[in-house]
C-alpha positions as CSV (number, residue, x, y, z in Angstrom):
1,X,0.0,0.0,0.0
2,X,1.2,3.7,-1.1
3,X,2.3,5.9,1.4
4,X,-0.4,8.8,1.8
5,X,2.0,12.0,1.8
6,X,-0.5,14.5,4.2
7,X,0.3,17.9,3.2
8,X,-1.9,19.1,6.3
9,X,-0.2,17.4,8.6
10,X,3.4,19.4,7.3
11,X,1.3,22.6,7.0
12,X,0.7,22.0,10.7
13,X,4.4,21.7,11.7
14,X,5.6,24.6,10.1
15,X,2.6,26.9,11.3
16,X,4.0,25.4,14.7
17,X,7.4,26.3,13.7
18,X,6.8,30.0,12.6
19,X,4.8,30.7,15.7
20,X,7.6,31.2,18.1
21,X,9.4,33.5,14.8
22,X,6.3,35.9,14.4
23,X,6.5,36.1,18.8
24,X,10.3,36.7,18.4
25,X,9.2,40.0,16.1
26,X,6.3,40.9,18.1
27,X,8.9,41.4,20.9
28,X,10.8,43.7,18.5
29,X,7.3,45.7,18.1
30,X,6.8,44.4,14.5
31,X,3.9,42.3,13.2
32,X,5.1,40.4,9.4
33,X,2.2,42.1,7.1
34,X,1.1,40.4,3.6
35,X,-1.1,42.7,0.8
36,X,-3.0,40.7,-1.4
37,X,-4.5,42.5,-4.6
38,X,-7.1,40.8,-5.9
39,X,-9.0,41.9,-9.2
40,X,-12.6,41.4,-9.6
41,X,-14.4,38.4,-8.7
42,X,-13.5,35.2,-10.1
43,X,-14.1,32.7,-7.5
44,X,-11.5,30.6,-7.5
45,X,-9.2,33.6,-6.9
46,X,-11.5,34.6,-4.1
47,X,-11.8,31.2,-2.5
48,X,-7.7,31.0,-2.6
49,X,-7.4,34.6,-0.8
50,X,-9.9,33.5,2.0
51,X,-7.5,31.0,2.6
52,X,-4.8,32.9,2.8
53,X,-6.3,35.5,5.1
54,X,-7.7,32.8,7.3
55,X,-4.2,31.5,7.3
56,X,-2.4,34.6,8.5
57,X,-5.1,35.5,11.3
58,X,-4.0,32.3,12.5
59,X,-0.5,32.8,12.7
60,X,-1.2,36.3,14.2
61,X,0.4,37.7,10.7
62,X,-1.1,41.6,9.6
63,X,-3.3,41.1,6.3
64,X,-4.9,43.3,4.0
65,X,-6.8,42.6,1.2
66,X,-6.9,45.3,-2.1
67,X,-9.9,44.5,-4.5
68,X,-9.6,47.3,-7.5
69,X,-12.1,46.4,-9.9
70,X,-12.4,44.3,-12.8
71,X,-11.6,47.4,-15.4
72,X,-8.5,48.3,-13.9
73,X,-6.0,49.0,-16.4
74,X,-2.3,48.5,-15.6
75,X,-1.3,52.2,-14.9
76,X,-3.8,52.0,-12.2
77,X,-2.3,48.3,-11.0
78,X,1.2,49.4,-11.0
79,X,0.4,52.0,-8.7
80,X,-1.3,50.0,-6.3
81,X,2.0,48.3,-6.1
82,X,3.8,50.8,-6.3
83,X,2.9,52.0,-2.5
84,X,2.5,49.1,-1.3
85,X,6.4,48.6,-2.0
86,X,6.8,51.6,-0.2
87,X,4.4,50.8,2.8
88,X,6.7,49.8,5.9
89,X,4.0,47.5,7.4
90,X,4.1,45.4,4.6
91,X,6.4,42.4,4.5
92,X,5.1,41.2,1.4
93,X,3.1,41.5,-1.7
94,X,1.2,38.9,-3.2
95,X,-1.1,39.4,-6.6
96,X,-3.8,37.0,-7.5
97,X,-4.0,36.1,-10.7
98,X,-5.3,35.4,-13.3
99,X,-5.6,39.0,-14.5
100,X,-8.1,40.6,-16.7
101,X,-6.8,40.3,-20.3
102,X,-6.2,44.4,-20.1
103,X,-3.8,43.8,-17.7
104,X,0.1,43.7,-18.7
105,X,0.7,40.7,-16.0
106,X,4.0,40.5,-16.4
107,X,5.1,45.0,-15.8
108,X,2.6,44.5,-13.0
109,X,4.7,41.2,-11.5
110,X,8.3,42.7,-12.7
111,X,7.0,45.9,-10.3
112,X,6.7,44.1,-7.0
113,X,10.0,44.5,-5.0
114,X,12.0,41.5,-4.7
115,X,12.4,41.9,-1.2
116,X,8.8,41.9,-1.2
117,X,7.7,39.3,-3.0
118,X,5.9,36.4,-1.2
119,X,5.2,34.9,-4.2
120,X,8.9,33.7,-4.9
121,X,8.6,34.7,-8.3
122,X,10.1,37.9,-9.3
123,X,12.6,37.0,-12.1
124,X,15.4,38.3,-9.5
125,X,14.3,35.9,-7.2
126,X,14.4,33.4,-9.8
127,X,17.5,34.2,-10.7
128,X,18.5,34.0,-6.8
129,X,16.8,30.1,-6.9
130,X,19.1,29.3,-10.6
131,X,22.2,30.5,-9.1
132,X,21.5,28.9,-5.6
133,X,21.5,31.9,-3.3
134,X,18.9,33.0,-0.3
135,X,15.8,34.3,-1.5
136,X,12.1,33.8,-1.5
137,X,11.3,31.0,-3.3
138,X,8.2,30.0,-5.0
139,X,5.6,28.5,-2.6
140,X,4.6,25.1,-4.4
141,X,7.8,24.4,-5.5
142,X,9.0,24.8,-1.8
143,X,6.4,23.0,-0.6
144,X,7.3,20.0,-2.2
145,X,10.5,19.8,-1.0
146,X,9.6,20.6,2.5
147,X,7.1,17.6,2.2
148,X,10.1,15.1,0.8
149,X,12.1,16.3,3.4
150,X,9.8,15.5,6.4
151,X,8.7,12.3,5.4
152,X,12.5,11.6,5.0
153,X,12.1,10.7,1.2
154,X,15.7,10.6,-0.2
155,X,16.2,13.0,-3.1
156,X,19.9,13.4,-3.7
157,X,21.1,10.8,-6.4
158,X,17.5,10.1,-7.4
159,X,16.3,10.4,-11.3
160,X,13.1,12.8,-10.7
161,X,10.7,13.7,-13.9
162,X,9.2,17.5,-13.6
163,X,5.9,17.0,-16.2
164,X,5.2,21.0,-16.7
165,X,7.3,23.7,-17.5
166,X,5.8,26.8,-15.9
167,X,7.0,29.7,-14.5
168,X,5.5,28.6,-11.1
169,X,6.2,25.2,-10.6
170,X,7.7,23.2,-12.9
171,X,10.8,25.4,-13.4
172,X,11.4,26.4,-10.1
173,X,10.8,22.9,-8.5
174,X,13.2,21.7,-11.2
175,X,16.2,23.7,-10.0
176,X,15.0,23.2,-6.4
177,X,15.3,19.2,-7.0
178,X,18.6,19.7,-9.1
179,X,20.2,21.8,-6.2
180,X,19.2,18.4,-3.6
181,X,21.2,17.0,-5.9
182,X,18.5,14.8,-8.2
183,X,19.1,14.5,-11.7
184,X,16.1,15.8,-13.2
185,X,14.4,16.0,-16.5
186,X,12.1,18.4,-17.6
187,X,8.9,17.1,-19.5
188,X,6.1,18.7,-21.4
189,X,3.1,18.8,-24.0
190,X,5.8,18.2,-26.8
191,X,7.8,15.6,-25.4
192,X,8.0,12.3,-27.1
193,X,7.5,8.8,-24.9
194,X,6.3,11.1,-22.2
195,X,5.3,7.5,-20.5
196,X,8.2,5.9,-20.7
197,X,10.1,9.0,-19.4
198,X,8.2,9.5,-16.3
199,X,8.4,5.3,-15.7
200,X,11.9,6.2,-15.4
201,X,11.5,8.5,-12.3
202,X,12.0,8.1,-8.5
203,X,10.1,10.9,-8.0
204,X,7.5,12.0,-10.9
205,X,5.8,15.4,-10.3
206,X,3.2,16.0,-12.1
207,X,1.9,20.0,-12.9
208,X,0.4,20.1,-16.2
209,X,-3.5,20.5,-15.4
210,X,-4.6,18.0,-16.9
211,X,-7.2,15.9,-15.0
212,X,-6.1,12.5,-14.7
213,X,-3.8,12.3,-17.5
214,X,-0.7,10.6,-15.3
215,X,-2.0,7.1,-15.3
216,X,-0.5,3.7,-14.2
217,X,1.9,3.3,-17.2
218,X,3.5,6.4,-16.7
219,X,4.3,5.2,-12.7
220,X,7.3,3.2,-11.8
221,X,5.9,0.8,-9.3
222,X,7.8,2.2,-5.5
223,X,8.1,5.6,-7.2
224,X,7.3,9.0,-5.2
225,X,4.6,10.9,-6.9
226,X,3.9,14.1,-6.2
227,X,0.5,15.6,-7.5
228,X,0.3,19.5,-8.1
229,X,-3.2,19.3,-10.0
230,X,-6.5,21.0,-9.2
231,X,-8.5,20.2,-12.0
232,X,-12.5,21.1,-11.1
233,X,-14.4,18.1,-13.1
234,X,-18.0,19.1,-13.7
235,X,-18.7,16.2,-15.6
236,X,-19.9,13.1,-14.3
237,X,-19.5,10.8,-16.7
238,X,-15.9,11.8,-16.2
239,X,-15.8,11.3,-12.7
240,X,-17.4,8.1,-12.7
241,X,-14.7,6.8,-15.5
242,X,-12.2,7.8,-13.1
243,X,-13.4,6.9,-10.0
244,X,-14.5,3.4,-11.4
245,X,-18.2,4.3,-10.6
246,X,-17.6,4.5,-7.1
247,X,-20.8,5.4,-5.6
248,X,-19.3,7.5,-2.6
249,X,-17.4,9.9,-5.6
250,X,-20.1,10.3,-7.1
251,X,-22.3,11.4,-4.7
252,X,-19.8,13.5,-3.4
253,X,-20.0,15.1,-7.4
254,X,-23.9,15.4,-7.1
255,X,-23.8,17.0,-4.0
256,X,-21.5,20.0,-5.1
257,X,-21.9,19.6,-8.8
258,X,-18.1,19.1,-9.4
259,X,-15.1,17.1,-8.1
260,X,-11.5,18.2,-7.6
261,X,-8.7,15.8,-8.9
262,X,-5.4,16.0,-9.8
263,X,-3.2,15.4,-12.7
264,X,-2.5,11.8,-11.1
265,X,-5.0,8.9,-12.1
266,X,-6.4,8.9,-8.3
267,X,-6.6,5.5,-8.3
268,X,-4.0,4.1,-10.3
269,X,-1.1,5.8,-7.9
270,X,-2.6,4.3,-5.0
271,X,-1.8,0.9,-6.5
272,X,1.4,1.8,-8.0
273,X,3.4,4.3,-6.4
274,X,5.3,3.7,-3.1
275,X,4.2,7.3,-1.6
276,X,2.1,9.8,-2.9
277,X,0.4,13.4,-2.2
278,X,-3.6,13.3,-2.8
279,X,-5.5,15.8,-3.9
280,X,-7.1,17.7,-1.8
281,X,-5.2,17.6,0.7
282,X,-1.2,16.9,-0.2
283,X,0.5,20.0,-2.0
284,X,-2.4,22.6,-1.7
285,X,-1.8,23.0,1.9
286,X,1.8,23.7,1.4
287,X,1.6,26.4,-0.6
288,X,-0.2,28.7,1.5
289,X,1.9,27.9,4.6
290,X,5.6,28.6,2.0
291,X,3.6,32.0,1.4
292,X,3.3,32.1,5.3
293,X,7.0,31.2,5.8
294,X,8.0,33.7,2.9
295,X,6.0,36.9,4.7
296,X,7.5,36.3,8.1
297,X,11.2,35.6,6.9
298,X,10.9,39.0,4.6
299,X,9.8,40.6,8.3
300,X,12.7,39.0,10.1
301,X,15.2,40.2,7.4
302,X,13.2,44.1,7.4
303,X,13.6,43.9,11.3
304,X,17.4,43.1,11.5
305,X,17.2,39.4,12.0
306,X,19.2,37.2,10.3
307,X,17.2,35.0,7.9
308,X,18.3,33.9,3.9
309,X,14.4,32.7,2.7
């Protein structure tokens, strides 16, 4: 039977870890602060900023939310972010997206300051990550390896297969997995054998957003898998060729009228890997607690104490 790798239960462990931190800079008279702009209402956006905010009211961490409407044009953006770069309660910056198509994404994420950025993803800070110096890093990539590392899975000397090539996840945990010493391979939509490729991994992560896609074949039995997938299936047919017509799926999809799965065949990993993360409830977690660690060590660093990331 596959390990179950329970991203709550490491989300728990490093809320308990920053706790004593974010006392440590109350004693100093400082409280870490995180701005989150979010534009319009999509709900997905909204339902991952609740989260968030719920998040740092735990942890006692300052939060503000900015919510400029869905016409905002980028001149507008830029100088939202623009003071909150130079707001002194705020540790760091984080911006929703997706934006609205009249949005230049990328001036508005180049404009965040570095030292600000609780996203990880500022090309300085990627450039930081590539060269293997302290900075933030990006949260899901982090959180993966902070969930290898606690349930002691070994990475150094291990072949790992990244399937995605974003800007958020599959590049950065690439480099992260390459600096634990893995050798990694990089796959994507244009890669031939993809299968066979990823049946050559130790440890296969999977971030293409593609429901379901990762099945059996492309599993080496004993391999880690690691599922970074929130696909939102509103179909039930769909669910109910995934799930094998399980009648406890698919009541759960006619109770709420879709079903959250990941890019891993849910059912084949169970039966082939040797650990895995589930979704809900393996990497999802884990990103909002890296954002978490990311706002109080940009605190820690604004307040004199000595922290790299």
């Amino acid at each position: 039977m596959a390990e179950l790798l329970n991203g709550n239960r490491v989300r728990d462990q490093i809320k308990a870890e920053l706790a004593p931190r974010i006392a440590a800079l109350a004693a100093r008279g400082r409280q870490p602060g995180l701005a989150v702009v979010l534009v319009g209402r999509n709900p997905a956006s909204e339902i991952y900023v609740r989260n968030k905010i719920k998040a740092c009211a735990d942890l006692g961490i300052y939060s503000e939310t900015i919510t400029p409407p869905e016409s905002v044009t980028t001149d507008e953006l830029l100088a939202v972010v623009g003071e909150l770069n130079g707001r002194a309660g705020i540790d760091g910056i984080l911006v929703q997206l997706p934006l609205p198509p009249q949005v230049d994404a990328k001036r508005i994420l180049l404009a965040i300051a570095p030292e600000k950025d609780a996203d990880g993803i500022h090309p300085y800070n990627v450039g930081c990550l590539v060269a293997g110096l302290p900075a933030p890093r990006a949260c899901t990539p982090a959180g993966i390896l902070e969930l290898l590392a606690r349930y002691r899975i070994p990475v150094a000397g291990k072949r790992a297969v990244v399937v995605g090539r974003s800007d958020i996840v599959g590049k950065p945990v690439a480099f992260l997995l390459l600096h634990a010493n893995a050798t990694v391979t990089i796959c994507h939509s244009k890669t031939p054998d993809l299968a066979g490729i990823c049946r050559q991994a130790d440890i296969l992560v999977a971030a293409m957003g593609r429901p379901a896609s990762i099945t059996g074949d492309f599993i080496q039995p004993g391999a880690t898998v690691i599922d970074v997938g929130t696909n939102h299936i509103a179909d039930r047919a769909l669910v109910a060729r995934i799930f094998r017509d399980s009648a406890e799926k698919l009541a759960a999809f006619d109770k709420r009228g879709s079903l959250l799965v990941g890019d891993v065949h849910p059912l084949d990993v169970a039966e082939r890997a040797g650990a895995y993360s589930p979704v809900p409830g393996g990497v999802g977690p884990l990103t909002i607690a890296m954002l978490m660690v990311n706002t109080v060590a940009a605190a820690e660093r604004r307040a004199g104490l000595s922290r790299d990331c």
